[in-house]
C-alpha positions as CSV (number, residue, x, y, z in Angstrom):
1,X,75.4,101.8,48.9
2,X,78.7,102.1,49.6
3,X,81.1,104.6,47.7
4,X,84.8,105.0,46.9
5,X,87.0,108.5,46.2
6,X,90.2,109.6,46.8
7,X,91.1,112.1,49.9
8,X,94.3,113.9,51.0
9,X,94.5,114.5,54.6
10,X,98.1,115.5,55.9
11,X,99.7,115.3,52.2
12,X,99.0,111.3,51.9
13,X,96.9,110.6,49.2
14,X,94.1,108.0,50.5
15,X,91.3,105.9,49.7
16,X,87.9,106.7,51.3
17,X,84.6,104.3,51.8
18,X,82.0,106.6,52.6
19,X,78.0,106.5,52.7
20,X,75.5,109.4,52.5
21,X,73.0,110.4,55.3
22,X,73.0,112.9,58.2
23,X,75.3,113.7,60.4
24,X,77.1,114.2,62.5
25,X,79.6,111.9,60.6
26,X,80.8,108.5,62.1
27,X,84.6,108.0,61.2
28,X,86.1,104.4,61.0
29,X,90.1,104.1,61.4
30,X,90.8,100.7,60.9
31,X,93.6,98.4,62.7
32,X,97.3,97.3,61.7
33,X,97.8,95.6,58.1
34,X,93.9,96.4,57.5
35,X,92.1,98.9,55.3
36,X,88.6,100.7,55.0
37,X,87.4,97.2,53.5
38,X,87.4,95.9,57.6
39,X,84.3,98.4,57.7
40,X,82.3,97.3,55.1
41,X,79.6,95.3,57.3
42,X,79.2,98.2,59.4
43,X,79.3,100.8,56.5
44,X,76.4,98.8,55.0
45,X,74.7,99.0,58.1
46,X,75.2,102.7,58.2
47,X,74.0,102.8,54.6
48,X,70.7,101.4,55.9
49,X,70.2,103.8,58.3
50,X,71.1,106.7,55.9
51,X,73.8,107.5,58.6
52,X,76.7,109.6,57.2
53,X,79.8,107.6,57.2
54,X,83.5,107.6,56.4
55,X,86.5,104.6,56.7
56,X,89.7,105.5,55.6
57,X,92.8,104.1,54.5
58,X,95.5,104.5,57.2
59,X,99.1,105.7,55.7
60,X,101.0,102.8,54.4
61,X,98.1,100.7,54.4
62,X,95.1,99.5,52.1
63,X,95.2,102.0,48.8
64,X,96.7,105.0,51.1
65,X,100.0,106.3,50.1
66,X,103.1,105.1,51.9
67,X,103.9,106.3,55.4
68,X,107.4,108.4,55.2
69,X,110.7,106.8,57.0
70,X,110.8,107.3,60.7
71,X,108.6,106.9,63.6
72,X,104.6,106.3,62.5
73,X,102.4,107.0,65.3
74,X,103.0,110.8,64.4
75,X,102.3,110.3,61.0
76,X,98.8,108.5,61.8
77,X,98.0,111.5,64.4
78,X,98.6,113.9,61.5
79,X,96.7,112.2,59.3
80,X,93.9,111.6,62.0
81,X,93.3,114.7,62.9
82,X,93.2,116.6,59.6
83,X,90.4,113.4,58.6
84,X,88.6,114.3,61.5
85,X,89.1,118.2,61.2
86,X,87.9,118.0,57.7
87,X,84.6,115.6,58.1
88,X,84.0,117.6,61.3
89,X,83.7,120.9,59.8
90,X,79.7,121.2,60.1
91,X,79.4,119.0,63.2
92,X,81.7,116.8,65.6
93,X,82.1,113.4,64.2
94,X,82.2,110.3,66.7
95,X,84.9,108.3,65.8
96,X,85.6,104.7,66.1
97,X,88.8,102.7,65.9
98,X,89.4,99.3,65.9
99,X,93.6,98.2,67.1
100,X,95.9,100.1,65.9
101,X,93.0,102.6,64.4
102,X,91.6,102.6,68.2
103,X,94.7,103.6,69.7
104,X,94.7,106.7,67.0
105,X,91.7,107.1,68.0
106,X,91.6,107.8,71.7
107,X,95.2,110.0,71.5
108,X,92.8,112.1,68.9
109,X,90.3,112.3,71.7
110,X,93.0,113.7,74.3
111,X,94.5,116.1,71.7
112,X,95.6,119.5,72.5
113,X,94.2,120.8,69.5
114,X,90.9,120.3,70.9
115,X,89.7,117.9,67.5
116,X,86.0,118.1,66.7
117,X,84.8,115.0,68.4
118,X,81.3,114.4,70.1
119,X,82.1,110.9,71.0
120,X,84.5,107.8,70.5
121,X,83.8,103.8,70.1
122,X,87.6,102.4,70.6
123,X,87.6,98.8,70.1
124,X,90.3,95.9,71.3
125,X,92.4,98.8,72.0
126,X,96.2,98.1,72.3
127,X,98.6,100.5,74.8
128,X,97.1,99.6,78.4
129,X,99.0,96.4,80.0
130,X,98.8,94.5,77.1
131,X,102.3,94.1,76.6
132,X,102.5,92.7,80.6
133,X,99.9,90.1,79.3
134,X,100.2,88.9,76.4
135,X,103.4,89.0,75.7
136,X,103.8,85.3,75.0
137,X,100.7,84.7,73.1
138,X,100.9,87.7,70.9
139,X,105.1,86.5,70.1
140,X,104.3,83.1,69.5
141,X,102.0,84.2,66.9
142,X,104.2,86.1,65.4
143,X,107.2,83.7,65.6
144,X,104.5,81.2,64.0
145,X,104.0,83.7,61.0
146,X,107.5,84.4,60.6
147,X,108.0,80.5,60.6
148,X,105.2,80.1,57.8
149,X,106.7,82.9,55.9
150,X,109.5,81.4,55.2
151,X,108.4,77.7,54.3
152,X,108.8,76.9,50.7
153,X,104.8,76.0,49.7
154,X,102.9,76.1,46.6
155,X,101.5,79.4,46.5
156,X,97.5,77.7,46.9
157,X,98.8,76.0,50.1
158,X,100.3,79.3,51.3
159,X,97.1,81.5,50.7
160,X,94.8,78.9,52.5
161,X,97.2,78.5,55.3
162,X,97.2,82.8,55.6
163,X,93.5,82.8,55.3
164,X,92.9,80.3,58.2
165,X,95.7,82.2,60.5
166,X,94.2,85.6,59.7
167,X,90.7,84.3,60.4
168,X,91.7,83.1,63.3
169,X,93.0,86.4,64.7
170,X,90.7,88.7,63.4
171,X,87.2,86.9,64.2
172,X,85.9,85.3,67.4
173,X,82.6,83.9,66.1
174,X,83.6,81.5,63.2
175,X,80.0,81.5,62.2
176,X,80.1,85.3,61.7
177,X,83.5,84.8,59.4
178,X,83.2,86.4,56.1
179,X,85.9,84.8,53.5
180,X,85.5,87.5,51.2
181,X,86.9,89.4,53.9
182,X,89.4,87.4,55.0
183,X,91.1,86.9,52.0
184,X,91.1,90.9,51.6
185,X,93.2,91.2,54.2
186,X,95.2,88.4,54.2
187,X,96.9,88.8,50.1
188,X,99.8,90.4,52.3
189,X,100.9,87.1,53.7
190,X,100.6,85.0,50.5
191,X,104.3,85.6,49.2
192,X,107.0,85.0,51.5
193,X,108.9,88.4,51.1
194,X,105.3,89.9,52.1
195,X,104.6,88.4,54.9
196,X,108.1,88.2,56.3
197,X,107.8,92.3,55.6
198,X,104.5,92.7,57.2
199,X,105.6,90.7,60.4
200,X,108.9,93.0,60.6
201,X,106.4,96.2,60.6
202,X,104.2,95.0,62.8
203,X,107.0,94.1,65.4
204,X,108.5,97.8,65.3
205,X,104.7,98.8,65.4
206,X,103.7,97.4,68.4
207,X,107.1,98.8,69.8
208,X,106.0,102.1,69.3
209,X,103.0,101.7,71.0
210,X,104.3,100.2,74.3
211,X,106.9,103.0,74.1
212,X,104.1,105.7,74.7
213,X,103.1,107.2,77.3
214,X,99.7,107.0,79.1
215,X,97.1,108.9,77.4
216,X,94.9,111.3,80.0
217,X,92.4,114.4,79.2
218,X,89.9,112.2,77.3
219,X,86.5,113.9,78.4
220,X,84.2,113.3,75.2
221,X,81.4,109.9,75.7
222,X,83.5,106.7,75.4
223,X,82.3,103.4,74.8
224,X,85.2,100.8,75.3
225,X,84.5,97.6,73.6
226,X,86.2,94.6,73.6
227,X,86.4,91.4,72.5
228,X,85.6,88.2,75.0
229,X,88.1,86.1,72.2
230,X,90.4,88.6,71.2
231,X,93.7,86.5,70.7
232,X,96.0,89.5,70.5
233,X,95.3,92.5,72.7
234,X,94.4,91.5,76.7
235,X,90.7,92.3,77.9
236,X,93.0,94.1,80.7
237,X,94.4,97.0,77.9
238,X,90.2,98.2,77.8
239,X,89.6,98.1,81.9
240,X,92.9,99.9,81.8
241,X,91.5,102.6,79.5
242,X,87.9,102.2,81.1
243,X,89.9,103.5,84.4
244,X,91.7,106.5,83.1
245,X,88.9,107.7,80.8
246,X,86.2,109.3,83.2
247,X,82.7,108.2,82.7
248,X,83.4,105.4,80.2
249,X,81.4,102.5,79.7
250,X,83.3,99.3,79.3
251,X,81.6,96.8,77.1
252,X,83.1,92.9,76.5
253,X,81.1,90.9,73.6
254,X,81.7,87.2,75.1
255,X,81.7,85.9,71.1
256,X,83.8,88.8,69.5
257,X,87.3,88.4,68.8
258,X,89.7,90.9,68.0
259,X,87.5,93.0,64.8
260,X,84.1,93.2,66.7
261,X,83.0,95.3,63.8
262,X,83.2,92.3,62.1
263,X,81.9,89.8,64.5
264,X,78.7,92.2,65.8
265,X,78.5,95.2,63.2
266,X,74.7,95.5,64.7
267,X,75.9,96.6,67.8
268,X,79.1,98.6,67.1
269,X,76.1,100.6,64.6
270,X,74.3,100.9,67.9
271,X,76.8,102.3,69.9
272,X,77.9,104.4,67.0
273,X,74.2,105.4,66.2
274,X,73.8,106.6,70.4
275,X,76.5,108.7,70.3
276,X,75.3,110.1,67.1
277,X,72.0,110.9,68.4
278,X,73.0,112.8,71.6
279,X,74.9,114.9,68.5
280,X,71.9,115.7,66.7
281,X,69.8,116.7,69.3
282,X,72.6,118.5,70.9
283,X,72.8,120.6,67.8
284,X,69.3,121.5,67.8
285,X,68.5,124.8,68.6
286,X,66.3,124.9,72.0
């Protein structure tokens, strides 16, 4: 069963979906426009397996409070790593990210203050020659949702045509495509001011992230995992991360797109559920 509360980690008010089991904890940072609900499939799975788990709203994003003016990557390392510090207090967590929640998640990893982390799961992760890549695809789809945004549509015709676009993006397997789901995290783009809003963040977003720096002093167990039909982050962003990340394992799931916590929750739990177990028995006295 999953469960809902409120948390406050770096003075933003959030929204948490958690399950009950034993640890160590597995923490779930979900991508751009998203919120905890992208979890839910693996969160049940978790449930299941009486695994302690957390997903969390992101500042700005699902039920979270809003993100304060100014740059946001340093607001979402804040909030990170006081979410991590706090469900890491009787045991490291392993944490797993999926976009924009990935890329928090591996500059947690390599943070100075030394974070409680046993392991990470950072999925489609954006930051690492994606930019060189896909720079065309990923502007075209934004010019396209900037185009739709604007078109005068009933607002029935504008919410199907969202729901299509979004579950186009998000899912590689179409078979695997939850429109319960979908339509969660596509309401943003049903009114035109919205999505024309959204689109603008995202734009700045992804600016801020190709701004950064590479990342380095990751030493924790990493398992990189992409998507073999992600249409918005490159395949070549995870080798680039498999490379400067010693002893990672690089994993591409041919049918995944760009959520493959959505499109194989099974084996993002099993990953998740390895990492979990070297924990436990780790923490066992000899």
């Amino acid at each position: 069963m999953i469960n809902e509360r409120r948390a406050v980690h770096a003075s933003v008010s959030t929204r948490e979906l958690f399950v009950e089991g034993e640890g160590p904890t597995v923490v779930l940072l979900h991508g751009f426009s998203h919120s905890a609900d992208a979890w839910r499939p693996v969160l049940n799975r978790f449930a299941e397996a009486r695994q302690a788990a957390v997903a969390v709203d992101l500042p700005g994003f699902g039920a979270a409070g809003p993100a304060r003016p100014g740059a946001w990557l340093p607001q979402g390392d804040r909030f990170v790593g006081e979410a991590i510090a706090r469900h890491g207090q009787h045991a490291p967590v392993v944490v797993i990210g999926n976009s924009l929640g990935s890329f928090l998640t591996v500059r947690a990893a390599a943070s100075p203050l030394r974070l409680p982390i046993r392991g990470i799961v950072p999925t489609a992760t954006p930051g690492m020659g994606w930019t060189r890549l896909v720079r065309a695809g990923l502007a075209g789809n934004v010019r396209f949702l900037l185009r739709a945004a604007t078109v005068c549509a009933p607002r029935f015709i504008r919410s199907r045509g969202a729901d299509t676009i979004v579950g186009h993006l998000i899912y590689g397997d179409r078979a695997a495509l939850d429109m319960t789901l979908v339509r969660t995290l596509s309401s943003q783009l049903h009114s035109r001011h919205g999505a024309r809003e959204l689109l603008t963040q995202a734009l700045h977003m992804k600016a801020e992230v190709d701004a950064e720096p590479t990342i380095n002093g990751i030493s924790c167990p990493t398992v990189i995992v992409h998507g073999g039909r992600d249409r918005l982050v490159a395949l070549a962003s995870s080798e680039g991360w498999h490379q400067v990340i010693p002893h990672s394992r690089l994993v591409v799931l041919k049918r995944a797109g760009h959520c493959p916590q959505l499109d194989a929750p099974d084996v993002i739990v099993g990953f998740a559920r390895g990492l979990t177990a070297v924990a436990h028995n780790e923490s066992r006295p000899a």
